[in-house]
N, C-alpha and C positions, 0 to 999 in steps of 0.2 A: 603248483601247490597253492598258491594264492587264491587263484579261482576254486580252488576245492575249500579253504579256510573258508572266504567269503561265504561263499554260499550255505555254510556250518553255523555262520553268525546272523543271528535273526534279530533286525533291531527291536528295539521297543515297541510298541503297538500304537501308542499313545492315545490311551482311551480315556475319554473324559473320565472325573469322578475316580479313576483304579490310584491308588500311589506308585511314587514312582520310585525308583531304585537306582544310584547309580554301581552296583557291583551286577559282574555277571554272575547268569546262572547256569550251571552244568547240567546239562539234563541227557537221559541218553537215546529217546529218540524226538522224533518233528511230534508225536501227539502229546508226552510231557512238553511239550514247549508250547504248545496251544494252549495247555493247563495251567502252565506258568504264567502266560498269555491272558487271560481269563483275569490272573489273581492280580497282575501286576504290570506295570510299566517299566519291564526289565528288558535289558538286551540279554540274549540268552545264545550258549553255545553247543550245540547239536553234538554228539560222539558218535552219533550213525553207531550205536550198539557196540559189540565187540571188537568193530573196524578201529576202533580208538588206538588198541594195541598195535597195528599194524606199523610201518616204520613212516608212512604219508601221517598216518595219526601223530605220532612221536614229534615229527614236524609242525604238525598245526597244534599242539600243547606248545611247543618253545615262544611260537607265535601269540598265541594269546597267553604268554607269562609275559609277553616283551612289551604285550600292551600296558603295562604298569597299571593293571584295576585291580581291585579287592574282586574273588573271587568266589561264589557259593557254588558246592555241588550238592547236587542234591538228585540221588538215583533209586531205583527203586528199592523197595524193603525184601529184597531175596538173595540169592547165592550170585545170582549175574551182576546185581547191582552194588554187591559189594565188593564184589573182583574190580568192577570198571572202577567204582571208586578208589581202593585202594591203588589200584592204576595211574588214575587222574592225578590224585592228588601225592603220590608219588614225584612223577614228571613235573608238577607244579612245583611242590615244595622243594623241589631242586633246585629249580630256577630263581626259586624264592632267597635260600640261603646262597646261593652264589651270588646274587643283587646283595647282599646282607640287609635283606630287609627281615628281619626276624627281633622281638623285642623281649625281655624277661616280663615274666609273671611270678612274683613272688609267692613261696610255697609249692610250684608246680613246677619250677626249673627252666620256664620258658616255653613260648610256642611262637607257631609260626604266625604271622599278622595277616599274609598275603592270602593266604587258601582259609576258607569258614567252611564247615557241615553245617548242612540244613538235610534232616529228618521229618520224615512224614510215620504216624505211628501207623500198623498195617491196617487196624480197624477204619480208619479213615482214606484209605487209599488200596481199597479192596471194591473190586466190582460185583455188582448184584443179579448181573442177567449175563446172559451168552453175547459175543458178539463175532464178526467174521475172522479174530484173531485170536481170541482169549474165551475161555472159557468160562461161568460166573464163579466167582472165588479168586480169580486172580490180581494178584495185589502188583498196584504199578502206580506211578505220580499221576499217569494221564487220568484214572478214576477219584483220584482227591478233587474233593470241591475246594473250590477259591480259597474261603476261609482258611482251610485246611494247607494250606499251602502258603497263604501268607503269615500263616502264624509260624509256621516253620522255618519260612525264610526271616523272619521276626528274632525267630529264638535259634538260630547259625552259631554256631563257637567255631573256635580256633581249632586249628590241628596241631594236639600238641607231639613234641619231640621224642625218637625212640629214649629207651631207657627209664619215662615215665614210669613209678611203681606205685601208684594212688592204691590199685585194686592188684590182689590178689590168690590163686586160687585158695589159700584158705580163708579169705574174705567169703568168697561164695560158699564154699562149704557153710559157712555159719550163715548165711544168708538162706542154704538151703538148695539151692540153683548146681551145685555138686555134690558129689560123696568122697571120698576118701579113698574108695578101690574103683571104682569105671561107673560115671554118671550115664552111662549106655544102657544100666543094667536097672537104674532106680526110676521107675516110668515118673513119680512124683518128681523130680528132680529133675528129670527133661523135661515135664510139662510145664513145670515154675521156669524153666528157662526160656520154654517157648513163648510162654505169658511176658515173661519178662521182653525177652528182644522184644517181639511183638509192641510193646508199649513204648522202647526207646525207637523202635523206626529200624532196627535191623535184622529182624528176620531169626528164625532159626538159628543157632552156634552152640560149635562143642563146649566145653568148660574151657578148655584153653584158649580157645580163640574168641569167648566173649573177653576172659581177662586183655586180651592183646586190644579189642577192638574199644573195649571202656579206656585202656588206656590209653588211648589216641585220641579217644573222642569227647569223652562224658567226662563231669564234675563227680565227684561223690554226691550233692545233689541230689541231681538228676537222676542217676542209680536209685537213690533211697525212695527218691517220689516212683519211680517205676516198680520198685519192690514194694509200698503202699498200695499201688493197682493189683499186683499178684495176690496179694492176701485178698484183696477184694473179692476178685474173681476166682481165687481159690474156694474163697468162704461159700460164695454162690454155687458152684459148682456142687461142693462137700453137701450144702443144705438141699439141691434139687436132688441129690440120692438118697436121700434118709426118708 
């Protein structure tokens, strides 16, 4: 098992001039880690993709909780990279509160100190041409530029605690991003959602499970500057059909 860890952990690159970082970073495969690589002077820990889940994965998460570092994950903005993450930072924050490393945040009830998200928004971490894996359009860490990745790992929060209720679905409703009877059925209301993720870094989600995922993740903030992009881009949109 060791030798499988090892070879997951990529040290730092140490390249003149990049800053350096001492938390890892979660990435989920070896080309997000060159990307990372690129931005920063991080040591970085590899998930070889959905192998993460497996029971060898389960062991090298215990392992790199045990290394006692601050921890960023950071996966890509779709349905795979929000399972892995949800994953990851599951197994983490176990580790986390069994260490009782965990600190209060007043007005949010607490979060965890050990495990940070770092988001990439999709517009910045979407590919432009075809290549031997991916198609153009497809959004992953390895197509974010540098920039775009160190601001990210820049602006990392906390994972906060279940039972968080900052947001919920009747928040969205008035926000827009749901309806009342099945936001499936209101194409405005999926497409504000889809703008929406799209702008915090996570993709795609139902009304229920953006509520579930702001609550883990996001400030009210954050939401709000991301809801100022939607109107934006809604307004754009609205005015190129008239």
């Amino acid at each position: 098992m060791w030798e499988r860890f090892r070879s997951h952990i990529l040290p730092a690159p140490g390249t003149p001039g990049l800053p350096a970082l001492d938390a890892i970073v979660v990435v989920e495969g070896v080309t997000d880690a060159n990307a990372v690589h690129a931005a920063l002077n991080a040591t970085v820990f590899v998930c070889d993709g959905d192998k993460i889940r497996a029971d060898a994965g389960a062991r090298e998460l215990a392992a790199l909780a045990a290394l006692n570092r601050n921890v960023i994950i950071l996966t890509d903005p779709d349905r795979e990279g929000r399972d892995i993450r949800a994953h990851v930072s599951q197994a983490l924050c176990a580790a986390a509160e069994a260490a009782a490393r965990v600190i209060s945040a007043p007005g949010e009830g607490g979060y965890i100190r050990f495990v940070w998200h770092a988001f990439v928004p999709v517009a910045a971490a979407t590919s432009v041409v075809d290549n031997s894996r991916h198609e153009a359009g497809n959004a992953g860490v390895e197509y974010a530029a540098p920039a775009a990745i160190a601001a990210a790992i820049k602006s990392a929060r906390p994972t906060y605690p279940p039972g968080r209720a900052v947001f919920c679905q009747e928040k969205l409703e008035r926000w827009g991003l749901v309806n009342s009877f099945d936001a499936k059925l209101t194409n405005g209301a999926k497409r504000r959602r889809e703008l929406f993720g799209n702008a915090l870094g996570v993709g795609t989600n139902s009304g229920s499970s953006l509520v579930k995922i702001l609550n883990r993740f996001f400030s009210e903030e954050e939401a709000l500057a991301a809801m100022e992009s939607v109107k934006a881009q809604i307004g754009a949109e609205d005015a190129a059909e008239e």
